[in-house]
N, C-alpha and C positions, 0 to 999 in steps of 0.2 A: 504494500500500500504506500508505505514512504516512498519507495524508491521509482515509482511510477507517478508519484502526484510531486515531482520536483522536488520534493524534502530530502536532500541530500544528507543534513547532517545529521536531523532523525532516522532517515536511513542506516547511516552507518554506526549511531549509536547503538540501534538496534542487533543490526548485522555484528557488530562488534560484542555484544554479549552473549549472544548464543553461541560465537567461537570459545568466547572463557569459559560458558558452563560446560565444553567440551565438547562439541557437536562435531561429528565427522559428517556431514552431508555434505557433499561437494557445491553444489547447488550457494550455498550458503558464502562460500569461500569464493566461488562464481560472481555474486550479487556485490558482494564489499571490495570485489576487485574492482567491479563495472562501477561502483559509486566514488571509492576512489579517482578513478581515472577520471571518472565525471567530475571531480575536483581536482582535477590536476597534478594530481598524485601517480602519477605514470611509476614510478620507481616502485612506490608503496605498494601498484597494484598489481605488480608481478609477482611476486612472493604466492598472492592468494592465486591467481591463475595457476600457477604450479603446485598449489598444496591439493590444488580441486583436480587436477589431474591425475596427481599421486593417489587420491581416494580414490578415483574413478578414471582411469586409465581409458575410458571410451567415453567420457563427457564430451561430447563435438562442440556445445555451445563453452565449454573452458579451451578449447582449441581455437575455433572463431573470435572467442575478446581476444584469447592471447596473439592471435597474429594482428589484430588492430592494433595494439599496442605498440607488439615491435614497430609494425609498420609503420606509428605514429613516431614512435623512437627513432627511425630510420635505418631499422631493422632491419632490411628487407631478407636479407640471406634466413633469419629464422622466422619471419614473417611466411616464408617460403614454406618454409617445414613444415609449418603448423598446418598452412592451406592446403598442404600434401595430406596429414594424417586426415581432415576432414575430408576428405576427397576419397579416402578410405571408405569412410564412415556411409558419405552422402557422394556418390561417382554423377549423380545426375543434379545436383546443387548448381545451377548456371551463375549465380551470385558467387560464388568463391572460386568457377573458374575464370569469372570478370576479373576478382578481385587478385588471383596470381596473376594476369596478364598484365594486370597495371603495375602490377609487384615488380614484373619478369619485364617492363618498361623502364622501371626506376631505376631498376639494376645494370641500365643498357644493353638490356638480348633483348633484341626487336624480333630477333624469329620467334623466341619463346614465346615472346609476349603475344604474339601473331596466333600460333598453337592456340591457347589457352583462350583467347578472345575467342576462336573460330569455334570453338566449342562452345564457349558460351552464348553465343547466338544460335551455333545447332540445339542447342537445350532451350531456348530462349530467345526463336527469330523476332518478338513483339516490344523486344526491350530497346528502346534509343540510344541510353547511353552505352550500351557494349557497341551499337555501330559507328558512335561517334570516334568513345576508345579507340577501336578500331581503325577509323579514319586516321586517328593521331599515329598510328601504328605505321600505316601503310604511307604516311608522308615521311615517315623516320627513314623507311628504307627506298626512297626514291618513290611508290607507285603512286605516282598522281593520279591515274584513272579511279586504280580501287579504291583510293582515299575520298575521291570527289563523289563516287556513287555510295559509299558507306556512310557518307555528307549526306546525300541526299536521301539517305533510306531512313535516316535517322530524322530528318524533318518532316518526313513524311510518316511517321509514327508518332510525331509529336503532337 
């Protein structure tokens, strides 16, 4: 309830007792990462993405913040990983093969980045911004044609 009605620091006062009374739900360790981060606390909220993973070795949503993070960190190498193990979890998630392509962008591999877009529009031909990505993708590596029609496919969904 705090942590959806913008009450941050209720939020994590909350969140933050149920860890001392000793809770192992990963879920928990999940929420006071994402409230942290949501104050700024980027450091602070990697600790709990990792303790919730450690509980639960297949929590995909402690896999998902945790590659925001890096990624916001400027992570991108285990921003990567992370988008990998979901991808395990969830193979047909067109959102986190968006979200490696712009990763595998950051990183400077334009082919990766290419990969990973193309896929996420085969999972997900009705989404704009993966044609736009795209677009930015295919001017990286010289293709003005594919760039100007992934331009126009993407306005054309909008």
């Amino acid at each position: 309830i705090f942590f959806d009605a913008n009450q941050l620091d209720s939020a994590l006062y909350h969140f933050n007792a149920a860890i001392e009374s000793g809770t192992s739900i990963s879920e928990i360790y999940v929420n006071r990462g994402a409230t942290l981060a949501r104050l700024g606390k980027l450091e602070q909220a990697l600790p709990d993405f990792n303790k919730a993973i450690e509980i639960e070795p297949d929590n995909k949503q402690a896999y998902l913040m945790r590659s925001l993070l890096h990624f916001t960190m400027e992570d991108f190498e285990k921003a990567s990983l992370d988008h990998m193990q979901v991808l395990k979890f969830d193979p047909n998630n067109a959102d986190v093969w968006y979200e490696e392509g712009v990763t595998q962008k950051m990183m400077n591999k334009p082919y990766e980045a290419l990969q990973f877009l193309n896929k996420a529009v085969e999972l997900n031909p009705q989404n704009p911004i993966y044609y736009m990505e795209r677009s930015k993708v295919h001017l990286m590596l010289g293709q003005n044609d594919q760039a100007e029609s992934d331009r126009q496919k993407a306005q054309q969904l909008q």
